[in-house]
Every structure is written in C-alpha cells, then in structure tokens.
N, C-alpha and C positions, 0 to 999 in steps of 0.2 A: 455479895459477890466480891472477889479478888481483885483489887487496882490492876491496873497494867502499869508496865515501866519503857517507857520508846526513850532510845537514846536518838540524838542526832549530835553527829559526827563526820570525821576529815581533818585534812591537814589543816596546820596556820592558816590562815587568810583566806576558808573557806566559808565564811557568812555562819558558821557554827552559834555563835551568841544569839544574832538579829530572829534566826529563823525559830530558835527555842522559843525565845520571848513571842514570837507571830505564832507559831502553834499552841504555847499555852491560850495566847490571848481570843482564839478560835474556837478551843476547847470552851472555855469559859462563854465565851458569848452562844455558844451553842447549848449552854446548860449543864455540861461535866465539871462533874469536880476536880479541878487539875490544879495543880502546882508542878515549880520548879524545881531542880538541882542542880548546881554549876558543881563539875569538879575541874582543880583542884580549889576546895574553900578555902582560897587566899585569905591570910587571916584570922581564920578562926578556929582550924584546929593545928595538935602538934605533927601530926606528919605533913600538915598545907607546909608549915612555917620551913621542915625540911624539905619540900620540894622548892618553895623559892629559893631556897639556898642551891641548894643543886640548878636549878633555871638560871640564875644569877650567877652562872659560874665559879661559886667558890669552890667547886670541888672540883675543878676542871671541864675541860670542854665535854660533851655528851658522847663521844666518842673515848673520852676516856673513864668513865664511869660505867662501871660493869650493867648491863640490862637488865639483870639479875637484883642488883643493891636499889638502884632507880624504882624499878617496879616495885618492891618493897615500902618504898615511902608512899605513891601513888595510891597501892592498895590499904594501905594504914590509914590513907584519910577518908577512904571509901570506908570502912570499919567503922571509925568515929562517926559513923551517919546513918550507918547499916539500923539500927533502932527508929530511928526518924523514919527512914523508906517501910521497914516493914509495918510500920503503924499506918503510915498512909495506904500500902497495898491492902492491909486488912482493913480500914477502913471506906475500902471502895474506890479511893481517887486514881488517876493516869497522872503518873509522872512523868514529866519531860525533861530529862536530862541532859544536858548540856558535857557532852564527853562520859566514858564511862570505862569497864573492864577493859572495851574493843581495842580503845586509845592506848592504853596499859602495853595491849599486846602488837598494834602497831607503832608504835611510838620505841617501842621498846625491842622488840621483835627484829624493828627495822635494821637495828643498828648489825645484826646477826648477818653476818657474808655471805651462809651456807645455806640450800634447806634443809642439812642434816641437823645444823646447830637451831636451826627454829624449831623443829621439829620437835626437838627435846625441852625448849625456852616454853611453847604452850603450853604444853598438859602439866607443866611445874606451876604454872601464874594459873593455868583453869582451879588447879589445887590449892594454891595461894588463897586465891581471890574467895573462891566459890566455898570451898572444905573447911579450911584452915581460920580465914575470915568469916566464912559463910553468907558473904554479901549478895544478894538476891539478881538470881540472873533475869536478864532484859530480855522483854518479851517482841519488842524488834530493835532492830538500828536500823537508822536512816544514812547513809554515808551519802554527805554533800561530795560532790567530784566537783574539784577545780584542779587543771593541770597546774602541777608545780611551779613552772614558770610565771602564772599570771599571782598565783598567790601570794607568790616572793614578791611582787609589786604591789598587792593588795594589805600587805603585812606594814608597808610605808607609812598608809594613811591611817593606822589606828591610832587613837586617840590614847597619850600616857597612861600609864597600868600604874597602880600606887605600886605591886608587888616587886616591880623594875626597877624604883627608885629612881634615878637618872639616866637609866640606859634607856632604848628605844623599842630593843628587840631581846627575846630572852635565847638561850644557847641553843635549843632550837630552830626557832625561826632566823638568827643570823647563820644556819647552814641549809641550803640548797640543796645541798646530796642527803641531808637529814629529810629536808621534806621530800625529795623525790623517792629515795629508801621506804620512808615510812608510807607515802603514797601506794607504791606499791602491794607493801603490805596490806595495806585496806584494802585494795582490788583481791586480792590473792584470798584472805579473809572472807571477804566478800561472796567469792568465789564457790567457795569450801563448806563453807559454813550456812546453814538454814537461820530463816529468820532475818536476812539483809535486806533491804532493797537501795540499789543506786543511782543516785538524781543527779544527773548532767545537767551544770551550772551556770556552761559557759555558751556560746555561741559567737562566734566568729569573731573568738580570740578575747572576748567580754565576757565579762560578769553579766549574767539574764537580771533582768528589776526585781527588787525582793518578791513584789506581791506575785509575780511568775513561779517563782520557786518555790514559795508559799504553798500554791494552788498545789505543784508534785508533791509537797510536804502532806497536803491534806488529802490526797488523794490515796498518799500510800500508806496511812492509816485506817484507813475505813475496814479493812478485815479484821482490825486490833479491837478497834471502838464497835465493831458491832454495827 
C-alpha cells in the first residue's frame, strides 16, 4: 500500500517544527512507519543553499524578489528530494513534512496585491511543482493558525538558526505585513482547496501547550492513517 504525505504548516512562529517532530513521534509509538521532511534542507542541497541566500537578504528584501524567481528555488530543493519521498510512499511509510508546496504558494502568493495576479501565480507553481518537477502531491495539510501578531513575538524566542549566521530573524519573519499577507493566504488556500484542515493555536491571545495542539494534530489525521 502507498505511504501518505501530511504536511503541517503556517506562518513564522507557528509551532510548525515542535508539532512535526510530536506527530512523527505518535506515529511511531503507535507502530507506523513514519519519518520526517523539513523543507527548505538548510544545507544540504543546491537550491536549500540559494534559498538562504535569498532569506538572508542578499538579493534584497522579499518584497523585492519577484514570487516567481523565489518559488523557483523553493521548488528546486523539493526536486532534489522528490526520489527520497517517492521511495518512502512506495514503500508504505507517512511522511510528515515540515512545510511543503502549500508554503511555496503562500509565502509566495502572498507577496501578490491582487487576486487577479494570484490567480494566474497558482496554476504556474501547481505546474512548477507538480508537472514540471513532478514532486508528489500531499495527501493532507495541516495549517497551524496563529494570528500574525502573537507569532511576530513568538519568532523572538527561537533559538539561533546556523542558516542565519548572525542575524536573528530571516527577510521573512522581520516583516509583519509578510506574515500577515502570507497568513491570509493560508486561510484563503485553505478555503479553496480540498484536503486542508485548520487548527486554532491560540486562546486568549496565547499560544495553547504543545500536547493540546498535538491531540488536534492527531485527531485530524485519522481519516489519512485509516
């Protein structure tokens, strides 16, 4: 039988990492064969190493980098790993991936003013990604909801990134209108699109305890895993 692929996903400073690592480790104690994906593979491939450059602002702020050229790198390093995923799907396991296409197209999407100009920004990166790349499409995503606001302050407390170097925050996460743009987008996404489900993170203006979030995490894959 065919692996599955669950992405979880959301802005900066949405618990995206913590809750990968608590889902696979669920999976696993429950008996599935699961493993991880973190995109982008800081590091270890040639389009990771041009997305920290782009992150790191050498190309300019995110706003000034066409959505177009960005996503290009994004999807390039999803490629370089496309052979890894499909071994693990045809070998049966549930991958949990840590960001994925959806991010691509929020992240990316977001930067777009208009929905005339998104409109036409999707079905280019669905072709991208999916045709072109032929990178295997995700059998759910998970979008964490944290408003903009609390994340912008939750983006403070993470611990130094190597891919950063010296800075704290990458071009990204030091804009607000980036995460709140891109926020939307996820919602909108969300929206539109089959296959989402959306877990409200916060509660009266807090982050909920991971293992709360956890529980929605594992809750709303049980129609995936059977």
């Amino acid at each position: 039988m065919r692996g599955k692929l669950i992405v979880i996903t959301g802005i900066d400073g949405s618990g995206k990492t913590v809750q990968t690592k608590l889902l696979c480790e669920h999976l696993l104690k429950e008996g599935y064969s699961a493993v991880v994906t973190d995109f982008p593979q800081y590091g270890k491939t040639f389009f990771a190493d041009m997305v920290t450059r782009y992150l790191t602002g050498e190309f300019g702020s995110a706003n000034m980098v066409s959505p177009y050229l960005a996503a290009l790198l994004y999807a390039g390093d999803r490629w370089e790993c496309k052979e890894q995923i499909e071994t693990w799907l045809n070998e049966g396991k549930i991958i949990v991936s840590n960001r994925y296409v959806c991010d691509n197209k929020a992240h990316q999407g977001g930067k777009l003013s208009s929905s005339q100009e998104r409109e036409k920004f999707f079905p280019w990166l669905d072709t991208l990604e999916h045709h072109i790349f032929r990178i295997p499409r995700s059998d759910l995503n998970i979008l964490l909801y944290v408003p903009a606001d609390i994340a912008y302050k939750l983006i403070e407390k993470k611990e130094q990134r190597a891919y950063l170097g010296a800075e704290k925050k990458d071009i990204h996460e030091k804009d607000i209108n980036h995460l709140k743009n891109s926020q939307q987008t996820f919602l909108d996404i969300a929206m539109k699109e089959k296959g989402w489900v959306v877990i409200n993170c916060t509660q009266n203006n807090a982050l909920l305890p991971e293992q709360v979030i956890a529980s929605k995490v594992w809750e709303a894959i049980q129609n995936i895993i059977g």
